[in-house]
C-alpha positions in Angstrom: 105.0 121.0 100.0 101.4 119.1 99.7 99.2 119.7 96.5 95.6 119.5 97.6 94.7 118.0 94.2 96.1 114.7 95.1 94.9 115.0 98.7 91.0 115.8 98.4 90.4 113.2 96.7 86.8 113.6 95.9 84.8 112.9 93.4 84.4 116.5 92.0 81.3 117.2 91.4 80.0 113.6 90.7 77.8 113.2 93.7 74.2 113.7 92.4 72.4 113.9 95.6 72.6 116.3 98.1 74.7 115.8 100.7 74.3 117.0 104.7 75.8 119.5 105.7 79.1 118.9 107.4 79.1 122.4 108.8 78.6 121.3 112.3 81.0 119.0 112.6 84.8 120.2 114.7 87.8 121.8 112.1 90.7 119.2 112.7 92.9 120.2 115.3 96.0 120.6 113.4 99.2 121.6 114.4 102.7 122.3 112.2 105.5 120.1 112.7 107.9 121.4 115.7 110.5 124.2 113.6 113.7 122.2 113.2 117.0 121.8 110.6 115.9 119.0 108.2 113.4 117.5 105.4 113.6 120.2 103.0 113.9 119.1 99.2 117.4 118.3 99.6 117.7 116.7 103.1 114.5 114.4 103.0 116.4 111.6 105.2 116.1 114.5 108.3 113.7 114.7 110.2 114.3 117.2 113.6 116.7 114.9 116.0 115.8 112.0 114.4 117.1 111.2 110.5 115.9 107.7 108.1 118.6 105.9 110.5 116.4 105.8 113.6 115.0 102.6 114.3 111.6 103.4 114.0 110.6 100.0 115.6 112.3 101.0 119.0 112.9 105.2 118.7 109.7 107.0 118.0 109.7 111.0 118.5 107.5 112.5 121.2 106.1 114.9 119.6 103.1 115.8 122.6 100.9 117.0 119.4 97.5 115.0 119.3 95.7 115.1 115.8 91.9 115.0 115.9 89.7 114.1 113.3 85.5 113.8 112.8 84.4 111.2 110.3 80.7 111.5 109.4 79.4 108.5 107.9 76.4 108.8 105.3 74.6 107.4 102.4 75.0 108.9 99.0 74.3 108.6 95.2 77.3 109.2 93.0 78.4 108.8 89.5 82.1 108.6 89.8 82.0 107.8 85.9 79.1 109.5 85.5 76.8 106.3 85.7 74.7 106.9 88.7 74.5 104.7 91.9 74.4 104.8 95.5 77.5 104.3 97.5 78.5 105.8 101.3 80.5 108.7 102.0 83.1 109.8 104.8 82.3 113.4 105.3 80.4 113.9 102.2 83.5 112.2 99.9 84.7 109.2 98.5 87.4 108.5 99.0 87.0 110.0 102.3 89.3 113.1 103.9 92.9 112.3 104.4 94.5 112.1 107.7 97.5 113.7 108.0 99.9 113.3 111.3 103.7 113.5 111.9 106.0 111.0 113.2 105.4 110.3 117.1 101.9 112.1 117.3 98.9 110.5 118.7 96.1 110.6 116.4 92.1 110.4 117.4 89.2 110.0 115.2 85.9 110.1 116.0 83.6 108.3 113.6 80.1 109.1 113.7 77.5 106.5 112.0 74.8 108.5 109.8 74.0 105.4 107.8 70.5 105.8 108.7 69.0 105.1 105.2 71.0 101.7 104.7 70.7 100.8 108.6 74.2 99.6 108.5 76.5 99.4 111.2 79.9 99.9 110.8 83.7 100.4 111.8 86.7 101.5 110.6 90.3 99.7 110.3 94.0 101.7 109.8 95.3 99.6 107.7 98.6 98.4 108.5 98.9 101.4 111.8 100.8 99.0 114.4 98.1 99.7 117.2 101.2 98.9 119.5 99.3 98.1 123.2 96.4 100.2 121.8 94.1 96.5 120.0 90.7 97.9 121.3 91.4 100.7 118.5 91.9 98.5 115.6 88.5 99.1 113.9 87.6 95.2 113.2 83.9 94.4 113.7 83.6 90.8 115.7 86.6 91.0 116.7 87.8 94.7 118.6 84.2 96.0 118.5 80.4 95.3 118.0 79.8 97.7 115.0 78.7 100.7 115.4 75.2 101.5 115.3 73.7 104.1 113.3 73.4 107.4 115.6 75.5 106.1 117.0 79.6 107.6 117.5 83.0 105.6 118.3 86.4 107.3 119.2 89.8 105.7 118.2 93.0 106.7 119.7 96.4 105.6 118.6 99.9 106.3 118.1 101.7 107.0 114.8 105.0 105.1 115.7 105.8 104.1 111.9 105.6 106.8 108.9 105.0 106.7 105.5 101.4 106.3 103.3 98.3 104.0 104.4 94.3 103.9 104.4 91.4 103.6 106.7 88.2 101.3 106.0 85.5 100.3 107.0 86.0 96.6 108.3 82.3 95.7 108.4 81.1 93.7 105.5 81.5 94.8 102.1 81.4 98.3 103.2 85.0 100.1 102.5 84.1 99.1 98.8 80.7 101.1 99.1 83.2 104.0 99.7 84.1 104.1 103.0 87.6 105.2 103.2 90.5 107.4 103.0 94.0 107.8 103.1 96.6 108.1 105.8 99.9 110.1 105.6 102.2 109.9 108.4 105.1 112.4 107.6 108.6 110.9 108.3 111.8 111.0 106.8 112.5 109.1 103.7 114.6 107.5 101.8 115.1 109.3 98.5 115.1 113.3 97.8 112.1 115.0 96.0 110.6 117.9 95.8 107.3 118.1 96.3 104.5 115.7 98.0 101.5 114.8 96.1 99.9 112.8 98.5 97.5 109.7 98.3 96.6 108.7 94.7 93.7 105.9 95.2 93.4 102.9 92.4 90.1 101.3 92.6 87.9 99.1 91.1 84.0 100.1 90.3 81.2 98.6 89.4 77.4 100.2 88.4 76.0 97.7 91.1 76.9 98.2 94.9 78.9 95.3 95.8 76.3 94.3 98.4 74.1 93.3 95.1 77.0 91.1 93.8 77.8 89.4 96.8 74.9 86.9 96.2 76.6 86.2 92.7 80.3 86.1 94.3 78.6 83.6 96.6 77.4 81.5 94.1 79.1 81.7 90.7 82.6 83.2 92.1 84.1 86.5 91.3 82.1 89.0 89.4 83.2 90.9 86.6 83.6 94.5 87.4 82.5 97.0 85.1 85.1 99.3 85.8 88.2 101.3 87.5 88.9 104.9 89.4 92.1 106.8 89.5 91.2 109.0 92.9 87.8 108.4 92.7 86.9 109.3 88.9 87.5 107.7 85.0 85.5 107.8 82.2 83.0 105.0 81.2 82.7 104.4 76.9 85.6 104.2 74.6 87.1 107.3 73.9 85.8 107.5 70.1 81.8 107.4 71.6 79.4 109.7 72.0 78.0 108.3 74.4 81.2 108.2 77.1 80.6 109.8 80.2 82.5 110.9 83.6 86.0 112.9 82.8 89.5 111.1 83.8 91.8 112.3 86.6 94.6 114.5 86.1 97.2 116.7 87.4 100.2 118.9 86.6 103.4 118.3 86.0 106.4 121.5 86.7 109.7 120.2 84.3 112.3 119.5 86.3 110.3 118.6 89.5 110.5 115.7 91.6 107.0 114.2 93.0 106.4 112.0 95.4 102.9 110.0 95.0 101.8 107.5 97.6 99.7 104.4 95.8 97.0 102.8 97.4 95.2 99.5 96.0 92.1 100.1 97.5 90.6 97.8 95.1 87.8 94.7 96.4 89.0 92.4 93.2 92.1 93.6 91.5 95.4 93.3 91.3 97.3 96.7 89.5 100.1 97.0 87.5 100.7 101.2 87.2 102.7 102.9 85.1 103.1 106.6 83.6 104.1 106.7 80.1 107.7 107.3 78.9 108.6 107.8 82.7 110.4 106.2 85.3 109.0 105.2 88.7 111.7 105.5 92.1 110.1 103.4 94.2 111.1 103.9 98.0 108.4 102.3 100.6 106.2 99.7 100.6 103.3 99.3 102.8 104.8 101.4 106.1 108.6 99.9 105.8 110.9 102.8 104.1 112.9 100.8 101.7 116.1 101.0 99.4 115.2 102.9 96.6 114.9 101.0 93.2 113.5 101.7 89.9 110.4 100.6 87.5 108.6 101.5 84.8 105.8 98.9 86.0 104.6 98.3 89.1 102.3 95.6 90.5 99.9 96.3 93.2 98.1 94.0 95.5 95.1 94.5 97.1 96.0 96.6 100.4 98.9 96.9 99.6 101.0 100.6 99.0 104.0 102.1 97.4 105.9 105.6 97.6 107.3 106.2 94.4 109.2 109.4 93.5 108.2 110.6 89.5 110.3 113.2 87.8 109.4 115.6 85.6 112.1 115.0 82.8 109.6 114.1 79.5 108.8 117.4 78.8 110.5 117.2 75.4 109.1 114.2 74.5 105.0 114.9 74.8 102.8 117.8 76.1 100.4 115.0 78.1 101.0 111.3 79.2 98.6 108.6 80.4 98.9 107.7 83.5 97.5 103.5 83.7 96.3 101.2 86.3 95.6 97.9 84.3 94.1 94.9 86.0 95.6 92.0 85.8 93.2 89.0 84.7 95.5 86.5 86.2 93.7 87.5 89.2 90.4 88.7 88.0 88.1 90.5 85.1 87.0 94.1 84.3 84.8 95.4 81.4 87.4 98.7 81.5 90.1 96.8 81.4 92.5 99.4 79.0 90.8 102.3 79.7 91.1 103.0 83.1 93.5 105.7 83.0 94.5 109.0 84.3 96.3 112.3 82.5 99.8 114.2 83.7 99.7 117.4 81.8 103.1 119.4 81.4 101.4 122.4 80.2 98.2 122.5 82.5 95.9 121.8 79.2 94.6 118.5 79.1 94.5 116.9 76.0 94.4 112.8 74.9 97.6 111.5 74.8 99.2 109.9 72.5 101.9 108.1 74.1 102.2 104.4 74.4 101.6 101.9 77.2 105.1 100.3 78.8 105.1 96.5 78.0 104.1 93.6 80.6 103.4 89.9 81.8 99.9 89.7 83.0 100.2 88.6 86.3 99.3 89.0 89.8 103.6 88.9 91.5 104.7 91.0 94.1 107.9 93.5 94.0 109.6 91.2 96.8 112.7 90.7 95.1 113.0 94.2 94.8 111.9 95.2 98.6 114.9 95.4 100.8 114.1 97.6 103.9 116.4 100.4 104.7 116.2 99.8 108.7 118.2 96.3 108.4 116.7 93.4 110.9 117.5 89.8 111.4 114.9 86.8 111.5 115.8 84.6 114.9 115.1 80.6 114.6 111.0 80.4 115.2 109.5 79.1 118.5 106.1 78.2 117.2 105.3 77.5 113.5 102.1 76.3 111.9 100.7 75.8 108.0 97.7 76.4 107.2 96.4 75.5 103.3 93.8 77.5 101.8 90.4 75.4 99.9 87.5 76.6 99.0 84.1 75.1 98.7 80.9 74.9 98.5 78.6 74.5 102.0 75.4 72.8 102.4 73.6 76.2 100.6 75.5 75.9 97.8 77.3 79.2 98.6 81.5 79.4 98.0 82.9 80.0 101.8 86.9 80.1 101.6 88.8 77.6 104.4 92.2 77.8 106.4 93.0 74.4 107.5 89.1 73.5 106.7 87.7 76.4 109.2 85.8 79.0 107.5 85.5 82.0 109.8 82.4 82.9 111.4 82.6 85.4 114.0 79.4 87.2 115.6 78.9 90.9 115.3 77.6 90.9 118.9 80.1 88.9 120.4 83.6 90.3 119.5 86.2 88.7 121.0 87.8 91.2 122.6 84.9 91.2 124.7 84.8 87.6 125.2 88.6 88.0 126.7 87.8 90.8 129.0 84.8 88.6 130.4 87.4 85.5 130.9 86.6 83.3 127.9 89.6 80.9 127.6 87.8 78.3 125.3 87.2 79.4 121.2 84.6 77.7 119.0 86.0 75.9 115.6 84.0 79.0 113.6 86.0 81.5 115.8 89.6 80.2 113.5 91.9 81.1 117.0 95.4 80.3 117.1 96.8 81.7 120.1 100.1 82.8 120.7 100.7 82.8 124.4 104.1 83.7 125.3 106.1 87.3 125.0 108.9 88.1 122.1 108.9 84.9 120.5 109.4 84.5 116.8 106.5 82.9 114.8 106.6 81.4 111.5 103.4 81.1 109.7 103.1 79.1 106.2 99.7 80.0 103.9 99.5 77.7 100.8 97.0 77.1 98.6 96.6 73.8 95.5 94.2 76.7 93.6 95.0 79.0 90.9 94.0 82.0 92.4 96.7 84.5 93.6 95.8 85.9 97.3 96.8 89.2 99.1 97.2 88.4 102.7 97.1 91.6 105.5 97.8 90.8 109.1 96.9 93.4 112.0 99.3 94.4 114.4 101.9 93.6 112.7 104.5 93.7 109.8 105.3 90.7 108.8 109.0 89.0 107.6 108.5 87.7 103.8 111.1 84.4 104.5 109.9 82.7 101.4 107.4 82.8 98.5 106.3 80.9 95.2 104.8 78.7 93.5 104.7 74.5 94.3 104.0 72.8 97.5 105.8 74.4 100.4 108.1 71.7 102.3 111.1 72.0 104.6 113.1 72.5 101.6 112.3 75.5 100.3 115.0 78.2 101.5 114.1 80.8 104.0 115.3 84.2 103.8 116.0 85.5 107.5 118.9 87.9 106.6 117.0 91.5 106.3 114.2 89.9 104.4 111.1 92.1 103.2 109.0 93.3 105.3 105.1 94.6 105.3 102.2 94.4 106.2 99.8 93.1 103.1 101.8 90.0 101.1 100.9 88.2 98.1 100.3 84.4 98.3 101.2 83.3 95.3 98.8 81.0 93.4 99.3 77.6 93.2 101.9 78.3 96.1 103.1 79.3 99.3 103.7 82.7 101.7 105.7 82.0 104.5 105.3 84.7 107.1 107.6 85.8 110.2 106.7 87.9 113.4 107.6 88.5 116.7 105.1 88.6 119.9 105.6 91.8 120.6 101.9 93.5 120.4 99.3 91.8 123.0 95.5 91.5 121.8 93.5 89.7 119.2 95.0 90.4 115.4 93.0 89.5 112.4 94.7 88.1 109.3 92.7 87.4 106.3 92.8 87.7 102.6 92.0 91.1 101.1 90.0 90.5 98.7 86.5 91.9 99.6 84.3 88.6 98.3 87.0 86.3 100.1 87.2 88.0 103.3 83.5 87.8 103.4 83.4 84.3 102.6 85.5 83.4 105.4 89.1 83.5 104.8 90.0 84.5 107.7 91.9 83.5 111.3 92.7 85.8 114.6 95.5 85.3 116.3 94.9 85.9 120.3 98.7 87.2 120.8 99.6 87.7 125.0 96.0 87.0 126.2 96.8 87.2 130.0 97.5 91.0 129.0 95.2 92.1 126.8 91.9 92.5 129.5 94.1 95.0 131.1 94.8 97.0 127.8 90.6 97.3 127.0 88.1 99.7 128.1 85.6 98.0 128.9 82.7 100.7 129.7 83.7 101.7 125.7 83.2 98.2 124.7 80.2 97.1 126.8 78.7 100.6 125.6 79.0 100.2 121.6 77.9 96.3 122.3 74.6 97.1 124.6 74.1 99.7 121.7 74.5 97.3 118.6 72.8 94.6 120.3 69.3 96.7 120.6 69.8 98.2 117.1 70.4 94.5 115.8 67.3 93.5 117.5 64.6 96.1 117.1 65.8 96.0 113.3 65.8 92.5 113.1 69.1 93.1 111.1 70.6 89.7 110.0 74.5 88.4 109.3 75.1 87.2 106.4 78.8 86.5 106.1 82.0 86.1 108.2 81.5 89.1 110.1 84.5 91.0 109.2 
């Protein structure tokens, strides 16, 4: 069973302009999981012929059921903690609508771009969705695409071969943190019993300026501080005991006795999370896509991108009426004005009240769960056949504006020249700015080492792939350190450590060109960023081409007659 409280995800009533009517736009094409014996409450490792054993990396269901989706694009002015400011919307909502698929179906979404008041292009990413043969559908402006122009439209097709709990975003500039984007359920089996699905609970950071207006300060002076976080899209802004505190915190409902399972999102520009609910205990059993063996936490820390399943049960009831539910940044990583007060409510008796129950205790810091993470579907790392480290600087260029390095390239990549297009038109040669590695041959194992001399902790997402964690920490990485190839974690979003080193496995397996980059909004922008160009002699033959030609010939006039200019990386 779904709640639809956890899965609207809007910002109730805080949008303070009016909005366009949606009215016109298709009803998703939704259809109910084919009848068969399994996933109830008790048997949540079933799913029809298939169960949480499946190898989900070589078995997928065919299910024959496509799921269609219309995103509508606009610009808005909301007050999500009921300061007002002007933001973007999918469909009228931020976050945006959740898409909802099962196991083995093929989902397509068709974005429409009604930015006409910011003139912004855009696309949109599915973070961490595999996009297995199916590149031209990862959402990455410069690289899969031009952007999409506004009036203009964009279809993405692709296949749900993993399951679990994810997001889509705009990959165009700054612009998922404007609020473009929404969650992702694929519905699987898992690996842990509970009773009833909540869905997608968002943590984000917030501030009273659009990000857009900060990026000349990020630019210049490093990191802002944010003035302040969302639980689902909403918090308060004012301590408690003021009169002048405005917006109203999230909250929900807990049955005693009941089991809930709540998929996390960090969708978060600048901050890393820890999460907790008072006086109860967190069964955590996926992170990113990769189901997991289920452990438990009172605390857990959240990277940018990055996700959890957890499973919460209902057993305080004795104890307190209402609890806090908190996501705390960390300032290891960064700062926030809201730092202790940007909390949600769980109510056991459906009236909210402030709680009075007390935070669970903690290191600031910005770790990941790795030691806890070991995936339920068991694989093996083979010996690599290519291997590369790359150290992250940062610096400041002949402007006097902070651009982040790999290897001393900064990426630059043109909105009007993505590289998928430059493959399909036979370019074999890459400029330094590009930041290519390419990664020629088939179903070969690559070992990848970040590191970074800074103290600044950094989440790092690849495309196409989830990644093997083979080692991570703090020093200077060297042929020493010990590398976990035995059924080591696995995701999609990973942190680097600061002062230290990520080391990173994959195989070829997924022809096109993959983005990897940090995920934090201001360093992406700034240019820490590389594309791997995985198979090329097979990826022209993967790409439509009319699509692609079409969205560019369209961006390209917009671009022009607009005299619109790029500013930053271009993803």
């Amino acid at each position: 069973m779904l709640k639809s409280l956890f899965a609207a995800g809007l910002f109730g009533g805080s949008l303070v302009s009016a909005l366009p009517s949606f009215g016109s736009l298709p009803e998703p094409k939704l259809f109910p999981r084919a009848a068969c014996s399994g996933n109830t409450a008790s048997t949540r490792s079933e799913w029809c012929d298939y169960s949480i054993d499946t190898d989900y990396t070589s078995e997928v269901p065919d299910t024959g059921v496509t799921r269609e989706y219309w995103l509508e694009l606009t610009d808005v002015t909301v007050s999500p903690d009921g300061v007002s400011r002007s933001a973007m919307a999918v469909n009228g909502s931020i976050p945006g609508p959740t898409l909802f698929a099962d196991w083995g179906d093929t989902v397509t979404v068709h974005v429409i771009n009604s930015l006409t008041s910011s003139n912004n292009g855009t696309s949109i990413h599915f973070h961490g969705i595999r996009q297995n043969y199916t590149n031209q559908n990862d959402g990455v402006s410069s690289i899969t695409q031009c952007p999409t122009a506004p009036n203009d439209s964009v279809t993405y097709t692709w296949r749900a071969t993993q399951y679990g709990s994810t997001w889509y975003h705009s990959h165009f500039a700054l612009q998922a943190w404007q609020g473009i984007f929404g969650g992702i359920v694929i519905n699987g089996p898992a690996t842990a019993n509970y009773d009833e699905d909540l869905g997608v609970l968002f943590l984000n950071d917030w501030d009273h300026q659009t990000v857009d207006e900060l990026y000349s300060s990020a630019e210049t002076s490093g990191p802002p501080t944010l003035d302040n976080g969302l639980i689902n899209g909403t918090n308060v802004y004012g301590d408690d005991d003021s009169t002048s505190q405005t917006g109203y915190r999230f909250n929900t409902t807990f049955v005693s006795g009941t089991s809930y399972r709540i998929r996390l999102v960090n969708a978060a520009v600048d901050t890393h999370w820890k999460f907790s609910i008072d006086n109860h205990t967190m069964q955590v059993i996926a992170a990113d896509l990769v189901p997991i063996e289920p452990y438990s936490t009172t605390v857990l820390d959240m990277g940018m991108g990055q996700r959890y399943d957890i499973i919460v049960t209902a057993d305080q009831a004795s104890t307190a009426d209402n609890f806090w539910i908190r996501a705390i940044p960390q300032s290891a990583c960064s700062d926030n004005d809201s730092t202790d007060n940007i909390k949600g409510i769980i109510s056991y008796t459906g009236t909210v009240s402030t709680p009075t129950t007390s935070a669970y205790s903690y290191t600031d810091s910005c770790d990941d769960e790795t030691d806890n993470l070991v995936p339920y579907i068991s694989k093996t790392v083979s010996d690599a056949n290519w291997d590369d480290l790359e150290t992250a600087t940062v610096g400041k260029n002949t402007a006097g504006l902070f651009k982040w390095a790999l290897n001393s390239t900064s990426m630059l990549v043109d909105w009007a020249n993505p590289t998928l297009e430059s493959i399909v038109n036979g370019t074999t040669s890459w400029e330094t700015d590009d930041a290519v590695i390419e990664l020629s041959e088939a179903n070969r194992w690559v070992y990848f080492v970040v590191e970074t001399t800074l103290a600044v902790p950094h989440p790092i997402h690849l495309h196409g792939h989830d990644f093997f964690i083979l080692a991570q920490g703090t020093g200077t990485y060297s042929s020493s350190v010990s590398l976990t190839t035995s059924n080591p974690p696995r995701r999609d979003t990973a942190m680097l450590p600061a002062s230290g080193y990520l080391v990173m496995a994959w195989e070829t397996d997924n022809p096109g060109a993959w983005l990897m980059h940090c995920h934090i909004g201001w360093h992406t922008s700034e240019g820490f960023s590389m594309q791997f160009i995985e198979r090329y002699d097979e990826i022209a033959a993967l790409t439509d081409s009319t699509t692609l030609e079409d969205t560019c010939s369209t961006w390209t006039a917009f671009q022009e007659e607009n005299s619109i200019e790029q500013e930053d990386s271009g993803v």
